[in-house]
C-alpha positions in Angstrom: -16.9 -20.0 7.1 -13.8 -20.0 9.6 -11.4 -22.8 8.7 -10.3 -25.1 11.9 -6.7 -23.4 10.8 -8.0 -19.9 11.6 -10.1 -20.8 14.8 -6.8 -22.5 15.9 -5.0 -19.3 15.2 -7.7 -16.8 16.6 -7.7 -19.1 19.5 -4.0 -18.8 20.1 -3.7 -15.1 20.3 -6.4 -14.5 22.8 -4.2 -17.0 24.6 -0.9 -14.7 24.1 -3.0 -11.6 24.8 -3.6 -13.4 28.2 -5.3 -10.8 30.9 -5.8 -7.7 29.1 -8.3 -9.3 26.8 -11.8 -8.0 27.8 -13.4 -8.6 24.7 -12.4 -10.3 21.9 -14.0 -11.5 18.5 -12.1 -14.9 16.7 -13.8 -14.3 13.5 -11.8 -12.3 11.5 -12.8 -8.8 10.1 -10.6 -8.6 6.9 -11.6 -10.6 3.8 -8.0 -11.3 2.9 -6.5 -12.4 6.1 -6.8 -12.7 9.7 -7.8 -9.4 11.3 -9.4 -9.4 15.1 -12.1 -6.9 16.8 -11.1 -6.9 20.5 -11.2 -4.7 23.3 -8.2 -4.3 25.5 -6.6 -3.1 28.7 -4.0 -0.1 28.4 -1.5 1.0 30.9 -2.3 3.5 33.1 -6.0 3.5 31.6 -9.1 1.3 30.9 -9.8 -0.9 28.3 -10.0 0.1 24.5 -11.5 -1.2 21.7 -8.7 -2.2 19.4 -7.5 -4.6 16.1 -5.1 -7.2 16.1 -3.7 -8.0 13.1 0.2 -9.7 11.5 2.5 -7.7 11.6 6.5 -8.2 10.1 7.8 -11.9 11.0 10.7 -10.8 12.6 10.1 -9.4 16.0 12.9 -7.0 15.7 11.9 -5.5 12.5 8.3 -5.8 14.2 9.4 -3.4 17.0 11.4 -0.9 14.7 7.9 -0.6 12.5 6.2 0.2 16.1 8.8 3.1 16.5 8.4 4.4 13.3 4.2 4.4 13.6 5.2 6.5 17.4 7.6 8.8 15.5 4.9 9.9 12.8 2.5 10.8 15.6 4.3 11.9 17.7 4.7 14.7 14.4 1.8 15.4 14.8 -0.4 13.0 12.3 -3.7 11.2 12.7 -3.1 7.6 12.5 -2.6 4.2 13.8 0.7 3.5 16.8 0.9 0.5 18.9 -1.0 -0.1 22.1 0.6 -0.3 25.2 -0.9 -3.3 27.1 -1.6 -3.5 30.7 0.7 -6.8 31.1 1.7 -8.1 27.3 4.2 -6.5 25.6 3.9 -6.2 21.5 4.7 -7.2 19.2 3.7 -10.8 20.5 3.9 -14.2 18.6 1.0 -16.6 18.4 0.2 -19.6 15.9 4.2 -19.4 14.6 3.2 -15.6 13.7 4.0 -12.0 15.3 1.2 -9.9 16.3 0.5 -6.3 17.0 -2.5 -4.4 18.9 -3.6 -0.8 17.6 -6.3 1.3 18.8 -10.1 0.9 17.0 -10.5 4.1 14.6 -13.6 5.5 13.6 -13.8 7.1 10.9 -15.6 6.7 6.7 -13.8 5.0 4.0 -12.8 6.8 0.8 -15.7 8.8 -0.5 -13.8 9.0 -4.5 -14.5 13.1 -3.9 -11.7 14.8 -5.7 -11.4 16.6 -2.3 -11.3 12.9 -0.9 -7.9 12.3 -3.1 -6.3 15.8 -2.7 -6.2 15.2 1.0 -5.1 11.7 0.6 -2.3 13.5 -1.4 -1.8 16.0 1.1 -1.9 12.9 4.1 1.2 10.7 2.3 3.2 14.5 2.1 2.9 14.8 5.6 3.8 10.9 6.3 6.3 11.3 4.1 7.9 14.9 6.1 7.6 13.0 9.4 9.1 10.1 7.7 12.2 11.7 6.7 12.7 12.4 10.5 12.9 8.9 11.5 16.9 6.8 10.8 14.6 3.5 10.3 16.9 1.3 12.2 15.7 -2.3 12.7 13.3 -2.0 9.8 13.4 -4.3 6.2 15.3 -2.5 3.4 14.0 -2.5 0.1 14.0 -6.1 -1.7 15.3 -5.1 -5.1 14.7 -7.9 -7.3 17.2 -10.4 -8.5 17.1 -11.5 -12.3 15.7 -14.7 -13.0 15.0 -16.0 -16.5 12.9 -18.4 -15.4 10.5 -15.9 -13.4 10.4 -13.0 -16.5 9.4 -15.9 -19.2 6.5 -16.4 -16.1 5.8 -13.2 -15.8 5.6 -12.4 -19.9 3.3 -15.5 -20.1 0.9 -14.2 -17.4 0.4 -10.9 -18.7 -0.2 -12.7 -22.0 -2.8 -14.5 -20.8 -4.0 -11.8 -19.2 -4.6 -9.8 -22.3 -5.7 -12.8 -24.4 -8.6 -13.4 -21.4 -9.4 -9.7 -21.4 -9.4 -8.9 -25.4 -13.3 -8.7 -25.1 -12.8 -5.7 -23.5 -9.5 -4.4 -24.3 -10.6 -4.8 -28.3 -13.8 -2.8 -27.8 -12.3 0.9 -28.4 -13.0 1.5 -24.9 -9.1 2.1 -24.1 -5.9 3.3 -25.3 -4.7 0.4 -26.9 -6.2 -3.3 -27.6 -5.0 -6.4 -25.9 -2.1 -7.5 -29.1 -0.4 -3.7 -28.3 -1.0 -4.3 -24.4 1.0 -7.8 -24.9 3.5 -6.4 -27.0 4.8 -3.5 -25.2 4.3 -5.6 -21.2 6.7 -8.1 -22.9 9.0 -5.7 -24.2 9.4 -3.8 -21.2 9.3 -6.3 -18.4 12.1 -8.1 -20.6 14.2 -5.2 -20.7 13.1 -4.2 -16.8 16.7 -5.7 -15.5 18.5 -4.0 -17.9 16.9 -0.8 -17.8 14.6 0.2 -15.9 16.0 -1.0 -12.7 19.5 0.0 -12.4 17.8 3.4 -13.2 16.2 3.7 -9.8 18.3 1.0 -7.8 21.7 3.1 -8.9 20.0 6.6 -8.4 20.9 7.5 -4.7 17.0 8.7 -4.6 16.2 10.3 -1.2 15.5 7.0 1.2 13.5 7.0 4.8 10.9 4.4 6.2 8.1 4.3 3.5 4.4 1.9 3.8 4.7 0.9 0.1 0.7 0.7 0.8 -0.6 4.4 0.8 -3.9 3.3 -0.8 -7.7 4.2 -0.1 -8.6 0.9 1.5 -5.9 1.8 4.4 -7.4 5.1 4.9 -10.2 6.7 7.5 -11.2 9.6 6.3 -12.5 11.7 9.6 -14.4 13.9 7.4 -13.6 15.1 3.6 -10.7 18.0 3.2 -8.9 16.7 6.0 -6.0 14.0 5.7 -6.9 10.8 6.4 -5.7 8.1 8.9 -3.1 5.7 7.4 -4.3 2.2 9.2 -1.8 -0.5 7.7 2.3 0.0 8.2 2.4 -3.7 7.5 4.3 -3.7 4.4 6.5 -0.7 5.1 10.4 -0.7 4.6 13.4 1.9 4.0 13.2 2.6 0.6 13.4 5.4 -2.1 9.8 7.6 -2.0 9.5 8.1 -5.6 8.6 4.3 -5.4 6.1 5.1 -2.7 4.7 8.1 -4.5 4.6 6.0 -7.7 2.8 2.7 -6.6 0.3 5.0 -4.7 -0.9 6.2 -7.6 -1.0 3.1 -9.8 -2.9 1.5 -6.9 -4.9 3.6 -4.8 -8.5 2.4 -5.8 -7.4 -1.1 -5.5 -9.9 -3.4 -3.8 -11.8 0.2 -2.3 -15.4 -0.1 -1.4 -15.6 3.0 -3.8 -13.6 1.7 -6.7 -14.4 3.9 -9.6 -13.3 0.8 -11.9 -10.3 3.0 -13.4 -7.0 4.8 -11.7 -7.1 8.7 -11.4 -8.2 10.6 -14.2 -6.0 13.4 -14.7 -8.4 16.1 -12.8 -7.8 13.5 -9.9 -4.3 13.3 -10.3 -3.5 16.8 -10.4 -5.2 17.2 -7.3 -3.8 14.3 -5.6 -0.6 15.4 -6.8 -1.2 19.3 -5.4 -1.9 17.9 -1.7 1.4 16.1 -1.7 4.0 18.7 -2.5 2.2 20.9 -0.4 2.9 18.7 2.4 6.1 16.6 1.3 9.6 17.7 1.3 10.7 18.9 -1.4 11.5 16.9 -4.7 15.2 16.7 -5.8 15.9 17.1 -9.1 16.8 13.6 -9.8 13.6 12.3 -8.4 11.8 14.9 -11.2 13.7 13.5 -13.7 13.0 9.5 -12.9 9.6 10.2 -12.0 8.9 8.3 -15.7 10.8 5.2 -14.7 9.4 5.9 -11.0 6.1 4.5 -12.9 7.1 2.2 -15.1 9.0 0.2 -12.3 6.3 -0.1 -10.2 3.8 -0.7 -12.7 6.0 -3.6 -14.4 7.0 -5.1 -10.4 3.7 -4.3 -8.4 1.1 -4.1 -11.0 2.4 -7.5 -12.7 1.7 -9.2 -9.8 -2.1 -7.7 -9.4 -2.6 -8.8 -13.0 -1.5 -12.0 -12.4 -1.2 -14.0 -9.7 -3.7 -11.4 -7.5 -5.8 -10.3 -10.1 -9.3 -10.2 -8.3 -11.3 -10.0 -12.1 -14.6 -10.6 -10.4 -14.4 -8.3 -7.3 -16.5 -4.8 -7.6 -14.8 -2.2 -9.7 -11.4 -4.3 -10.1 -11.5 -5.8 -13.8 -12.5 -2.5 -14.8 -9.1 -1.4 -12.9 -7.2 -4.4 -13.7 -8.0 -3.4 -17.5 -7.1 0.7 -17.4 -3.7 -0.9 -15.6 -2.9 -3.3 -18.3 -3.8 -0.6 -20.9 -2.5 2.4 -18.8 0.0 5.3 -20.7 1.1 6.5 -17.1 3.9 9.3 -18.2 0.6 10.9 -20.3 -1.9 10.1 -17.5 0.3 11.3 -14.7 2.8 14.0 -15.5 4.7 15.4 -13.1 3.9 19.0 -12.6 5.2 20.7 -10.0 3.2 23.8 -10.2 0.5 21.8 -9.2 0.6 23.2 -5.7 
């Protein structure tokens, strides 16, 4: 059911789209937020079916995103750019939030093919080369976190819990190591993540451009298998190092899929997924090879807390079963970096 809240929001930006609405749904097509179906008139052209979704809070940074998504096609990929309106000019605010238009795409969601996964890979090399392209002024940098006592004893107590809820499973045999090991080595390392793991990527000088921080199959339309996909959601993107990007794409690209195998990439899937990106990407420095380890961990210990914790989805199709091979995940054994994969 849509909350008063969201019908007052809805309401607003058909309000703010003013004119150049010709159709346009207020319920919201995205379980986890407030996404419209509309259909909308261009300039210089006739109406299009389109989304409407959040976009960055500031309407600056907003703007700079929109350049960057018109820089990566403009290179040549398939995937999502602003509209231009007829008489509105995006990004727009509405309901104390900014908004941006983007045409409709059709297309099938992630098949979980190995072909599927090696042109994903091959997809986030070529975001990535047209990436490199683009200075990224007006965009967010990076957050790197700040150290607070406080929030690692919270963290270390929710991962805790975590594996105590999920020893049913994690003590079954079923995976790499039970829920006491899992607990043991989370605490150690996300109490040692400040002081280690870190300032080795922070202080690294890793190669830097606009990245989405959200290459993951439920942002992708796949026009048909062997060819890359459509990247759909520059929401969360920011200038920031692309081992990060590369890393936290591979911890999470099943994540909340409608084809969730209920693990992360076996190694056949990895290899492959790996083999489309360096065919595509530019090339790896040296440093980036040699952090690729700590690439992992730190994402795994700052992203994949969080979707252990606070937005674990236990009960959603195929997501304990990923929850659990995160929590019990050996990533540097799982995922090597080989660059002969190509």
């Amino acid at each position: 059911m849509t909350s008063p809240t969201n019908r007052q929001q809805a309401e607003a930006v058909r309000t703010a789209l003013g004119d150049d609405v010709v159709e346009y749904s207020a319920t919201s097509i995205y379980e986890w937020g407030q996404v419209f179906k509309a259909r909308l008139a261009v300039a210089g052209g006739d109406a299009v079916d389109a989304v409407v979704k959040p976009t960055l809070s500031e309407p600056e940074e907003a703007a700079a995103l929109g350049q960057w998504q018109r820089h990566v096609c403009a290179a040549g990929l398939w995937s999502v750019q602003p509209l231009e309106l007829q008489t509105v000019e995006l990004p727009l605010t509405a309901g104390d939030t900014t908004w941006m238009a983007y045409p409709w795409i059709e297309g099938s969601p992630w098949s979980g093919t190995v072909e599927s996964i090696n042109a994903a890979g091959r997809g986030l090399g070529l975001l990535h080369a047209a990436s490199s392209t683009f200075n990224g002024v007006g965009m967010p940098d990076f957050d790197w976190p700040v150290f607070s006592q406080e929030s690692v004893d919270e963290d270390v107590e929710a991962i805790g819990r975590a594996c105590r809820d999920q020893a049913g499973h994690l003590d079954s045999g079923g995976y790499p190591v039970d829920s006491a090991s899992a607990a043991s080595r989370w605490t150690r390392e996300l109490r040692a993540f400040h002081g280690e793991t870190l300032p080795a990527i922070r202080d690294a000088s890793l190669p830097t451009y606009p990245v989405s921080l959200d290459y993951r199959a439920a942002n992708l339309i796949y026009a048909a298998d062997g060819q890359p996909p459509a990247f759909i959601d520059f929401e969360n993107g920011e200038v920031a190092p692309r081992l990060l990007d590369v890393a936290v794409s591979v911890l999470l690209f099943a994540s909340e899929s409608e084809s969730n195998p209920g693990r992360l990439f076996t190694q056949k899937e990895w290899k492959a997924y790996l083999a489309g990106y360096l065919e595509a990407a530019p090339a790896l420095t040296d440093q980036e090879v040699a952090l690729w380890p700590e690439a992992l961990k730190y994402m795994r210990l700052e992203w994949g807390t969080w979707h252990l914790t606070d937005g674990a989805e236990w009960d959603f199709p195929g997501e304990g079963s990923f929850l659990r091979d995160l929590l019990t995940l050996q990533e540097t054994t799982r995922f090597p970096l080989e660059l002969n994969s190509a």
